[in-house]
Structures are given as structure tokens and as C-alpha cells.
C-alpha positions as CSV (number, residue, x, y, z in Angstrom):
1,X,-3.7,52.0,-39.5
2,X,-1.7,53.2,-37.1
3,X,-4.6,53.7,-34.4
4,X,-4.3,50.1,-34.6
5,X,-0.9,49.6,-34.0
6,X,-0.6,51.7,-30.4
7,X,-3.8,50.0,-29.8
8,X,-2.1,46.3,-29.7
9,X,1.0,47.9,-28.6
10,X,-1.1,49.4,-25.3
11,X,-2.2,45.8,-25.5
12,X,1.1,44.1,-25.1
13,X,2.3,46.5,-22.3
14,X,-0.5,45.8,-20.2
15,X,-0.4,42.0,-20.7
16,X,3.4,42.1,-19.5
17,X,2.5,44.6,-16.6
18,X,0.0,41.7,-15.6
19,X,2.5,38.8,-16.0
20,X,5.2,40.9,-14.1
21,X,2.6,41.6,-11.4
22,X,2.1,38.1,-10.2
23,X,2.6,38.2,-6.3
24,X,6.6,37.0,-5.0
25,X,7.3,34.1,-3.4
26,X,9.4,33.5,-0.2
27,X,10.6,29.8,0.7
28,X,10.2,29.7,4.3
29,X,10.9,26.9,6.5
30,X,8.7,25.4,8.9
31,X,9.5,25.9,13.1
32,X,8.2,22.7,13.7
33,X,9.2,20.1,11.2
34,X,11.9,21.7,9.5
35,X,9.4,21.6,6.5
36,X,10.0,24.5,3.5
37,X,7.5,25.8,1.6
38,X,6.8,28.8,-0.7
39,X,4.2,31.1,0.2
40,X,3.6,34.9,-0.4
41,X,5.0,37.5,2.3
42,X,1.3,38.3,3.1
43,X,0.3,34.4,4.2
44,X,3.9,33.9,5.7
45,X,2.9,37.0,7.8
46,X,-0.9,36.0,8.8
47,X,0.4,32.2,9.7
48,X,3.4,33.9,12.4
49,X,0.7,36.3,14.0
50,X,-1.2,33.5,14.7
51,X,1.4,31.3,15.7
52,X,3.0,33.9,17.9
53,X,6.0,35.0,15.6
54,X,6.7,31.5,14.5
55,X,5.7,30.3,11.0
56,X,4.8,26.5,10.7
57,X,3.6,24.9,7.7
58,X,0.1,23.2,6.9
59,X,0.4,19.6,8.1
60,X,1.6,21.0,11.8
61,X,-0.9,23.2,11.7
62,X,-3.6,20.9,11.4
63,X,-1.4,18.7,14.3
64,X,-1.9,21.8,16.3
65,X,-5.5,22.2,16.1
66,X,-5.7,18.2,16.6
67,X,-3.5,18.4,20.0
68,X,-6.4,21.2,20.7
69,X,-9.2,19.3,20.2
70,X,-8.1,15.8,22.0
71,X,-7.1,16.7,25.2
72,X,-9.3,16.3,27.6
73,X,-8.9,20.1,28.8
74,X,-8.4,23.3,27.5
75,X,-5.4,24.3,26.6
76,X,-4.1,27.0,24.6
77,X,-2.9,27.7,21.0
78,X,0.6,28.0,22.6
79,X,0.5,25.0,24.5
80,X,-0.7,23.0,21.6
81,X,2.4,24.2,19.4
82,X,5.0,23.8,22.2
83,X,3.5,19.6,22.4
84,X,3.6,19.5,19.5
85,X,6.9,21.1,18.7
86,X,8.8,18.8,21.3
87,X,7.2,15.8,19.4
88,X,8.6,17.3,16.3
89,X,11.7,17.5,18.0
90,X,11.8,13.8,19.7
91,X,10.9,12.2,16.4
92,X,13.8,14.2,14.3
93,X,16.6,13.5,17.3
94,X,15.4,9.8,17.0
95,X,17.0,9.5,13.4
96,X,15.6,7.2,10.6
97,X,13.9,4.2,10.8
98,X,16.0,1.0,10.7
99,X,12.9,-0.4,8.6
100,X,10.8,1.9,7.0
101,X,7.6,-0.8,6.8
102,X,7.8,-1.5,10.9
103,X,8.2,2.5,11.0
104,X,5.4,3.5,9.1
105,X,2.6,0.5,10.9
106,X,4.1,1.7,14.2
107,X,3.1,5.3,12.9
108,X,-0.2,4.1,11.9
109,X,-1.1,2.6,15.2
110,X,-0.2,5.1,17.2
111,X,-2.8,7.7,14.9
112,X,-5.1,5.1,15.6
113,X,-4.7,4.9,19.2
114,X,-4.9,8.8,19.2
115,X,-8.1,8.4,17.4
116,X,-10.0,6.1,20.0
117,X,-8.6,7.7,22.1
118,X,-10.5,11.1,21.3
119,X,-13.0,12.1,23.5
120,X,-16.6,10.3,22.8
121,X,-18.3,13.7,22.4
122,X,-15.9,14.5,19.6
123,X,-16.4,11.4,17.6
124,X,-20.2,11.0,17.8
125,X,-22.7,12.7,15.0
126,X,-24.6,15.8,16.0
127,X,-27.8,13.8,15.2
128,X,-26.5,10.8,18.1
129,X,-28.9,10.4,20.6
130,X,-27.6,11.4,24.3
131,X,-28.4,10.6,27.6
132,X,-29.2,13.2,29.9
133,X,-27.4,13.4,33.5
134,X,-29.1,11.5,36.2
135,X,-31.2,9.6,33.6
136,X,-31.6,6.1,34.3
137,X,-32.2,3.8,31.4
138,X,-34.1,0.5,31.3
139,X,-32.8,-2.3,30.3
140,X,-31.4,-1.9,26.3
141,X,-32.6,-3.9,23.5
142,X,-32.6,-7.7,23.7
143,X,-32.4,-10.4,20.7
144,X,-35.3,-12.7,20.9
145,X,-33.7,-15.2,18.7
146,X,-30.5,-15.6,16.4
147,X,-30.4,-13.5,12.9
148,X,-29.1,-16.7,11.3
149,X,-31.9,-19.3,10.1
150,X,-31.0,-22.7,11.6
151,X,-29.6,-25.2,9.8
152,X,-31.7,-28.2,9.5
153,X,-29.9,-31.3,8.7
């Protein structure tokens, strides 16, 4: 009987060792956005080695690696965040919206714009077919009639 009682007893201890062993969490606020998240010491730490000693959340992240991939030249990791970082900084000095609705379509447009405005190569499927340099291309395909049956009347 009591074999079984330091067995659950070992049991328990272990169980709370495991529960108290749960990895801390740090709020940290974002460099670019002004954003705060919690994240563990060990993520916070990755993120500011890659970011050059500055921790910024997620979404800027991902507006980082977007201002990488849409200029038309190569530019660095650092010149990305610094663009993006004034942006950050323009939008927050502007204050808030006098009307959220016109705020958020003007938003929306402007994502748009950046979007067409993506290089061609960036946007097309790997599968696309391409044209090589110097190829010259006959005429493209032509319609022979309309798609719509005529109406007879």
C-alpha cells in the first residue's frame, strides 16, 4: 500500500515540475508599428539577429519581405525595414482617419496598386509560357467569328 502511495506522490511532483516548466513569456513591442506581442526570450532573440538588433512583429515582417520582393532591384534586408519603418512612421504621425470607411478603401487600393504593380515575373505561374529574348512572334490568335449565337428575329 504504501509503494503505491510514493508512486502517485512521484506522480504529482513530476506533473507540477511539467506545468511549472512551461517556457516564459516576454511582451515585447514591435520597432516598426509600435505593435506588442508575447513571445519567448529565444524567438524575441532569433527575430533581432535577423533584424539587426531590432525586434518587429509578424505582420511587418511579412511587409519587409514584400518591400523585398517588389522593387524592381535588389535591395537589402536593411533597406527593406528602414522603407518600411519610415512608412510605419508617416502613417502613425498622420493621426486617425476622419472616416474610417474612406480610410480603409483608400488602404485597399493602394495594396492593390502595389499588387499590379509587382513585377510580371513575380505574378505569373511557374508553368506560364515565356518568350525567349530576340524571339519574334507571329501574329497571336484571331477570332473567326463571335462566341455569341446571333439572334435571329
Amino acid at each position: 500500500m504504501s509503494e503505491t502511495i510514493i508512486g502517485d506522490t512521484m506522480a504529482v511532483s513530476s506533473e507540477t515540475q511539467a506545468i511549472s516548466a512551461k517556457p516564459e513569456v516576454e511582451s515585447v513591442k514591435c520597432d516598426c508599428c509600435g505593435l506588442t506581442e508575447e513571445c519567448t526570450p529565444t524567438y524575441v532573440e532569433r527575430v533581432r539577429e535577423r533584424y539587426q538588433g531590432k525586434w518587429i512583429c509578424g505582420l511587418c515582417t511579412e511587409a519587409v519581405k514584400d518591400e523585398i520582393t517588389r522593387t524592381h532591384r535588389l535591395i537589402s534586408t536593411e533597406e527593406a525595414m528602414a522603407r518600411h519603418m519610415n512608412f510605419c512612421r508617416d502613417f502613425v504621425s498622420s493621426g486617425p482617419p476622419s472616416d474610417p470607411t474612406i480610410h480603409l478603401i483608400s488602404a485597399m487600393r493602394s495594396i492593390l496598386r502595389r499588387c499590379l504593380d509587382c513585377p510580371r515575373g513575380l505574378r505569373s505561374t511557374p508553368s506560364s509560357p515565356t518568350r525567349k529574348v530576340g524571339e519574334i512572334r507571329g501574329p497571336g490568335l484571331t477570332r473567326s467569328e463571335s462566341c455569341f449565337p446571333t439572334l435571329s428575329g
